[in-house]
DRENDO-1510 file (C-alpha; in Angstrom, 1 decimal, always signed):
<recs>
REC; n; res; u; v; w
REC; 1; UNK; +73.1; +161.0; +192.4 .
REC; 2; UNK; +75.8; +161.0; +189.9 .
REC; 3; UNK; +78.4; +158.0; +189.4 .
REC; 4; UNK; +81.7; +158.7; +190.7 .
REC; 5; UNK; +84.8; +158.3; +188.9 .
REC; 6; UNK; +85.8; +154.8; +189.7 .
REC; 7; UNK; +82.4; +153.5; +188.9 .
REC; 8; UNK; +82.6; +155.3; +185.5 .
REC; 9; UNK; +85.7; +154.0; +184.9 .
REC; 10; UNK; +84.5; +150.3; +186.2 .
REC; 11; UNK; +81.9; +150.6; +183.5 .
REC; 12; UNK; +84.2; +151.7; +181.1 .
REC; 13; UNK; +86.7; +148.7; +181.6 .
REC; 14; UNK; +83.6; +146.2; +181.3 .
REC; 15; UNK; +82.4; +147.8; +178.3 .
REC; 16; UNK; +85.4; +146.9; +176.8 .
REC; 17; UNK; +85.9; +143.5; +178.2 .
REC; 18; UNK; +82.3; +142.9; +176.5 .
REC; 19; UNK; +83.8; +144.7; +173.1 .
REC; 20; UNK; +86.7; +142.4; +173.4 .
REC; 21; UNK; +85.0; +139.0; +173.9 .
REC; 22; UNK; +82.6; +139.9; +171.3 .
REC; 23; UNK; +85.1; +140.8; +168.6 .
REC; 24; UNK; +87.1; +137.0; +170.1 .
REC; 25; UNK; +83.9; +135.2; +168.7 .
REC; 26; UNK; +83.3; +137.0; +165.7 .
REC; 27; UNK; +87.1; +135.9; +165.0 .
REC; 28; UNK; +86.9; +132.7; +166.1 .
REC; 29; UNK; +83.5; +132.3; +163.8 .
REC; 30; UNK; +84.9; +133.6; +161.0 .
REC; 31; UNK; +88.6; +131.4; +161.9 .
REC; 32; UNK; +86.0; +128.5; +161.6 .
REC; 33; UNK; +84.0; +129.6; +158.7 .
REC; 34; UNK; +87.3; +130.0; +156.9 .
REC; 35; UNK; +88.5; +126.5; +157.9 .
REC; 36; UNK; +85.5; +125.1; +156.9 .
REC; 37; UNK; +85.5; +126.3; +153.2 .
REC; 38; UNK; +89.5; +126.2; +153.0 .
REC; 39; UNK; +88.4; +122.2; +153.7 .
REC; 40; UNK; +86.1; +121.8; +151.4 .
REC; 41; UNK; +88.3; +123.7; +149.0 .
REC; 42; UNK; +90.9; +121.3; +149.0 .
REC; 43; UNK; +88.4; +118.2; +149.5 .
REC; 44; UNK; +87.0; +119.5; +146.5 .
REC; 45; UNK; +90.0; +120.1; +144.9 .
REC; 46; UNK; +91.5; +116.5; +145.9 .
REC; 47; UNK; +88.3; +114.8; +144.5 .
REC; 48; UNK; +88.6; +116.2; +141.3 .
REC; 49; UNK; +91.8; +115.7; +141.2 .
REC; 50; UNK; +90.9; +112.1; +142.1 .
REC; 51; UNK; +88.3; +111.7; +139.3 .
REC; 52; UNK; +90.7; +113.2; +136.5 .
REC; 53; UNK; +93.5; +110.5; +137.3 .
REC; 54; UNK; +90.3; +107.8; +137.6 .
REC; 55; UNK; +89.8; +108.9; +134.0 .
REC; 56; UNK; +93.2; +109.1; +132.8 .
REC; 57; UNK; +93.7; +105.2; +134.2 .
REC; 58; UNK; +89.8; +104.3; +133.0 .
REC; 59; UNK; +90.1; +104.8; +129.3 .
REC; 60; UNK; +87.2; +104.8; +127.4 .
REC; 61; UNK; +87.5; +102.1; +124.6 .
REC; 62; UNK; +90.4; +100.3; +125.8 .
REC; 63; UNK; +90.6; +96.7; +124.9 .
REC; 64; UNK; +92.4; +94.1; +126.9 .
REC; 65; UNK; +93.9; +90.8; +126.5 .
REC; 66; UNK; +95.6; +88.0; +128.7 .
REC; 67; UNK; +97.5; +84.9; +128.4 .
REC; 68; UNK; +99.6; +86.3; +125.9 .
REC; 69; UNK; +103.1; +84.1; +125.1 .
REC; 70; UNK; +106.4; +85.6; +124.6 .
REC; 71; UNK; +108.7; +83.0; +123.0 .
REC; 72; UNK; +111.2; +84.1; +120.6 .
REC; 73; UNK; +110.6; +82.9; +117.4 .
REC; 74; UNK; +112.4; +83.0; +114.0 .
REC; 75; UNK; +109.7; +83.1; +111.9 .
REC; 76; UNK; +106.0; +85.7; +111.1 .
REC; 77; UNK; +103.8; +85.1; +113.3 .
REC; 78; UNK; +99.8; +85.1; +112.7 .
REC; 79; UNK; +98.9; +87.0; +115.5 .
REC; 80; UNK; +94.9; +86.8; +116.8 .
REC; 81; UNK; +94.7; +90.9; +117.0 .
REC; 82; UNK; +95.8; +93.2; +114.4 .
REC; 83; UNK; +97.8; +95.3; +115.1 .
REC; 84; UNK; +99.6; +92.9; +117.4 .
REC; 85; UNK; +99.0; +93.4; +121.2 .
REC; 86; UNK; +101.6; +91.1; +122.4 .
REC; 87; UNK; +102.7; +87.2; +121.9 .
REC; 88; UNK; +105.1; +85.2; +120.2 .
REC; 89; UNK; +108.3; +87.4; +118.8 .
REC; 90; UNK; +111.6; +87.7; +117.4 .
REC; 91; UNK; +114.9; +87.8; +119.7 .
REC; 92; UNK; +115.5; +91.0; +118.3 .
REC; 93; UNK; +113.6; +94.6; +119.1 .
REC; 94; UNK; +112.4; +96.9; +117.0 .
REC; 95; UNK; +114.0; +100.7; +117.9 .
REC; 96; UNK; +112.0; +103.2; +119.7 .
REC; 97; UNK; +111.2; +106.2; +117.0 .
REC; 98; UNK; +109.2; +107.2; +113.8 .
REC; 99; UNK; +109.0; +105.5; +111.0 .
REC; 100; UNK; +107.6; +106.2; +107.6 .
REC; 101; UNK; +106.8; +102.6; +106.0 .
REC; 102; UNK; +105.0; +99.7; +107.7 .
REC; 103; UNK; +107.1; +97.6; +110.1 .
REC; 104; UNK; +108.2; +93.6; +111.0 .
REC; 105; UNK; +105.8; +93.1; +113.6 .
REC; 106; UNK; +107.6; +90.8; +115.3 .
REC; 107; UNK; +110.3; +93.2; +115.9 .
REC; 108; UNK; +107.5; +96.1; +117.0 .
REC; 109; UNK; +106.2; +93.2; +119.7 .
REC; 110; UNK; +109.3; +92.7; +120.8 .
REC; 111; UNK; +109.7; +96.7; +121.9 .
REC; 112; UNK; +106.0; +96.0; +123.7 .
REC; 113; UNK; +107.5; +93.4; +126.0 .
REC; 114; UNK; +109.7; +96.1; +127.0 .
REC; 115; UNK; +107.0; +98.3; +127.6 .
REC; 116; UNK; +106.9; +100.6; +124.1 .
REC; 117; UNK; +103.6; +102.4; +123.0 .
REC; 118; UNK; +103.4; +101.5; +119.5 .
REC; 119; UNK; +100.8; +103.9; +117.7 .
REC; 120; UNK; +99.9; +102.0; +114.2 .
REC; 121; UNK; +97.6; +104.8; +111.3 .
REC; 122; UNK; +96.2; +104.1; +108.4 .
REC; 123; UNK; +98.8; +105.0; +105.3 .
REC; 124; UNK; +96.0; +107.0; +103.6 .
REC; 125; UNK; +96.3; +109.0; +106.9 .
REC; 126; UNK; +96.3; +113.0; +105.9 .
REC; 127; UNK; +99.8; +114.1; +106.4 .
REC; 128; UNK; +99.2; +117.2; +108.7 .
REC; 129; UNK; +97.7; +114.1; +111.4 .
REC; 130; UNK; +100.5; +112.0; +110.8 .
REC; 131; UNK; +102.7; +114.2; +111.9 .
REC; 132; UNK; +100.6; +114.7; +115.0 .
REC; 133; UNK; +101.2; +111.9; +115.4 .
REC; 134; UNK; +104.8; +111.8; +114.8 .
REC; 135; UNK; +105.1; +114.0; +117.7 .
REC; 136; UNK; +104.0; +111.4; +120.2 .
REC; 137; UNK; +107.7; +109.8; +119.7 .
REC; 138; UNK; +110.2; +112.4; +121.7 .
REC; 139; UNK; +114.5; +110.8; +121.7 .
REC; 140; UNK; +114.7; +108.5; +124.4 .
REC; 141; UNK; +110.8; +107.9; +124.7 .
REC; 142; UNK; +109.2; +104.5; +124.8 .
REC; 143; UNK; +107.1; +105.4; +121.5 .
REC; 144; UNK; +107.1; +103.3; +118.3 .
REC; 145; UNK; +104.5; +105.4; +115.2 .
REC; 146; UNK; +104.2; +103.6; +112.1 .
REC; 147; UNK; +101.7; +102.8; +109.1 .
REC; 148; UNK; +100.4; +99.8; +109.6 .
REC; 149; UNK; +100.2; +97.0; +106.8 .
REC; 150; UNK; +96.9; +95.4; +107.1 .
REC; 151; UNK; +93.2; +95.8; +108.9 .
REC; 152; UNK; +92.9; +98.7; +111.5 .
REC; 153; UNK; +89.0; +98.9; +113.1 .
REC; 154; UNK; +90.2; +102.6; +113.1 .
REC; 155; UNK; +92.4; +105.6; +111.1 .
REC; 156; UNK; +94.6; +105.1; +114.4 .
REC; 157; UNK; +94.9; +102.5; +116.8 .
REC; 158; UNK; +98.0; +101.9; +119.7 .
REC; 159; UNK; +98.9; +99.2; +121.2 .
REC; 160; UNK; +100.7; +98.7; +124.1 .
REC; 161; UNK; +101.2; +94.7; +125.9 .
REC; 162; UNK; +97.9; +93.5; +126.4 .
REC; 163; UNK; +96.2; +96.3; +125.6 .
REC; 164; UNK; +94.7; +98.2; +122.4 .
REC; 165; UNK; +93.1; +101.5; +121.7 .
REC; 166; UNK; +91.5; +102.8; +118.1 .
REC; 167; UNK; +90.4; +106.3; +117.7 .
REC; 168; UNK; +89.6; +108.3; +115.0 .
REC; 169; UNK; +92.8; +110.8; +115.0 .
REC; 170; UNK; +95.3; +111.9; +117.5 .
REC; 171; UNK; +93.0; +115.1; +118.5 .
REC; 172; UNK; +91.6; +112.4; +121.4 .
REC; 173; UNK; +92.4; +113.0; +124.4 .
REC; 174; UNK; +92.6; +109.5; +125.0 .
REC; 175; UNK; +95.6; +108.9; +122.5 .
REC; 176; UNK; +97.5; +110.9; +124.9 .
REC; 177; UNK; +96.4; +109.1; +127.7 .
REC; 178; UNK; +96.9; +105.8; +126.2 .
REC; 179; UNK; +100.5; +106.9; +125.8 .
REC; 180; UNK; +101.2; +108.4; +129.3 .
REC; 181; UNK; +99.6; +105.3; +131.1 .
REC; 182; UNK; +101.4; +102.5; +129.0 .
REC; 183; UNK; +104.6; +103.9; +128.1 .
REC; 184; UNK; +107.3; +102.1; +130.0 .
REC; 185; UNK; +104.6; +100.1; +132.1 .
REC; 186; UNK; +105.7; +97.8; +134.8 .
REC; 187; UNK; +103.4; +95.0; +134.5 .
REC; 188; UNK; +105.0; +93.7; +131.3 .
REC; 189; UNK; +107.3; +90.4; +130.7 .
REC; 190; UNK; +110.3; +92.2; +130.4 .
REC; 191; UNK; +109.7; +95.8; +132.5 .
REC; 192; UNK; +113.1; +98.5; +131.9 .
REC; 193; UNK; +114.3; +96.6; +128.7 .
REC; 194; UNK; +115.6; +98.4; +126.1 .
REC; 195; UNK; +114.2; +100.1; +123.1 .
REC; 196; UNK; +117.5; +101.0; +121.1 .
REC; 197; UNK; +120.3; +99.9; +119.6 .
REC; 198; UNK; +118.6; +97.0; +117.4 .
REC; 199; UNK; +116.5; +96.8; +114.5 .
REC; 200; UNK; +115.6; +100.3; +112.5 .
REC; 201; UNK; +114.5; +99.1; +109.4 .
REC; 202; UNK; +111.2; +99.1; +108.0 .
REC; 203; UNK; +109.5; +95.9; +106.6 .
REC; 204; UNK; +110.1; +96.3; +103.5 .
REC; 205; UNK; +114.1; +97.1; +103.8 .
REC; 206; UNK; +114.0; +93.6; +106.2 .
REC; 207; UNK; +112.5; +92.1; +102.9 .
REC; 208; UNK; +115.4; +93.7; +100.7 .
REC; 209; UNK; +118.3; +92.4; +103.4 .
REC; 210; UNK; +117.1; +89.2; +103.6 .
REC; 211; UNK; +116.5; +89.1; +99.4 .
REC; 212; UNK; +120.1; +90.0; +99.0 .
REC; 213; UNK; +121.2; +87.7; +101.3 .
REC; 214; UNK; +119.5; +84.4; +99.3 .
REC; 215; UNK; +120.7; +85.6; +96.4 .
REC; 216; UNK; +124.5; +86.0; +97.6 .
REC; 217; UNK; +124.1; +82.8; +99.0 .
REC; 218; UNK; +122.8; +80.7; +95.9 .
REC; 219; UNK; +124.9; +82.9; +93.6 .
REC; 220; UNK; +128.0; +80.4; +93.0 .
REC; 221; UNK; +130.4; +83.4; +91.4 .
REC; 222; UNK; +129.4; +84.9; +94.5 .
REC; 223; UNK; +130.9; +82.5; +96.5 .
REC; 224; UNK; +133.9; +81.9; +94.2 .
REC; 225; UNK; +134.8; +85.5; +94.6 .
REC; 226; UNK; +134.7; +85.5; +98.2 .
REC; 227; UNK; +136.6; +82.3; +99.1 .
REC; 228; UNK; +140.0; +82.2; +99.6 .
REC; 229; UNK; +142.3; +81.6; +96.4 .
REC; 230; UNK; +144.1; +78.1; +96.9 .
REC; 231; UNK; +147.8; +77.7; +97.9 .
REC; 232; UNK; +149.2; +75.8; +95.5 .
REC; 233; UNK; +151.6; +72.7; +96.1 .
REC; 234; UNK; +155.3; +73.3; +95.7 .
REC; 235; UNK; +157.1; +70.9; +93.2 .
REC; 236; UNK; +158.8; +68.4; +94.5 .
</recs>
């Protein structure tokens, strides 16, 4: 017997119900599939981004130090690390910048209160990684690079307050991420402060001011010359 219309039609409209629903799970498989991996995509993603900033903030090599003091003080100052990672310092700061002879270090310790990077490098340095390292200091950045006048464990080693680094050049990655961590850190004695508009001489030029001084000072012409000529008494 053969099927009427309406039965053929009946089975026509089922067969695409059945087409329908099966194409609805496939989608809905593949919507979940996709969901799935999206996830772990970005869990993934997150994780590493995770482990590179874990990295960045656990710096291979980085010493630290506590209990430092932060007096002002008028005169040098024997620090216990060299070069200085904090402690005893003068009232005035030593300028954010590059500088191309050793500095005052109790002027540079001052600027790490305030939350300077100061990167210290040997003086036999070769010049093509000095100025490298040069390049760490941009205007208005919390960045002090100078030789450094005395022992270094390293060609290059930064300090910041309470905290040192030494590498071997400033190819390491972990220069830069010595810089980007401490610069302008908040958990220093005096977080914000300045590092401008003070001291920009070297050590040396301090020496030279302050040599000029004592010998205007103990240098009677000197004197003579600058004091004020006496009135003299009228007759009478």
């Amino acid at each position: 017997m053969s099927k009427s219309s309406a039965q053929r039609r009946r089975e026509k409209a089922a067969e695409i119900r059945a087409q329908r629903q099966r194409e609805a799970r496939r989608n809905k498989i593949l919507k979940t599939a996709g969901a799935v991996t999206a996830a772990v995509v970005v869990v993934g993603g997150v994780g590493f981004a995770g482990y590179m900033e874990y990295k960045r903030r656990n710096i291979d090599g980085v010493q630290e130090f506590s209990g430092l003091t932060n007096n002002h003080v008028t005169e040098s100052v024997d620090y216990d690390q060299s070069p200085p990672v904090g402690g005893d310092h003068n009232s005035l700061w030593q300028n954010c910048g590059v500088y191309a002879a050793p500095l005052e270090p109790t002027h540079a310790v001052h600027s790490l209160e305030h939350g300077a990077v100061w990167i210290n490098y040997d003086p036999d340095l070769p010049a093509d990684q000095v100025e490298q390292l040069d390049a760490f200091y941009t205007p208005g950045s919390y960045v002090i690079v100078s030789p450094y006048e005395g022992e270094l464990e390293s060609p290059v080693v930064a300090t910041a307050w309470g905290k040192m680094l030494a590498v071997d050049g400033p190819d390491d990655d972990r220069l830069k991420n010595f810089v980007q961590l401490y610069e302008r850190n908040p958990n220093v004695p005096e977080p914000g402060a300045a590092c401008s508009g003070q001291v920009d001489l070297t050590a040396a030029e301090i020496d030279d001011l302050r040599a000029q001084q004592e010998g205007a000072a103990d240098d009677p012409a000197a004197e003579e010359e600058g004091a004020p000529a006496e009135e003299e008494t009228p007759a009478g």
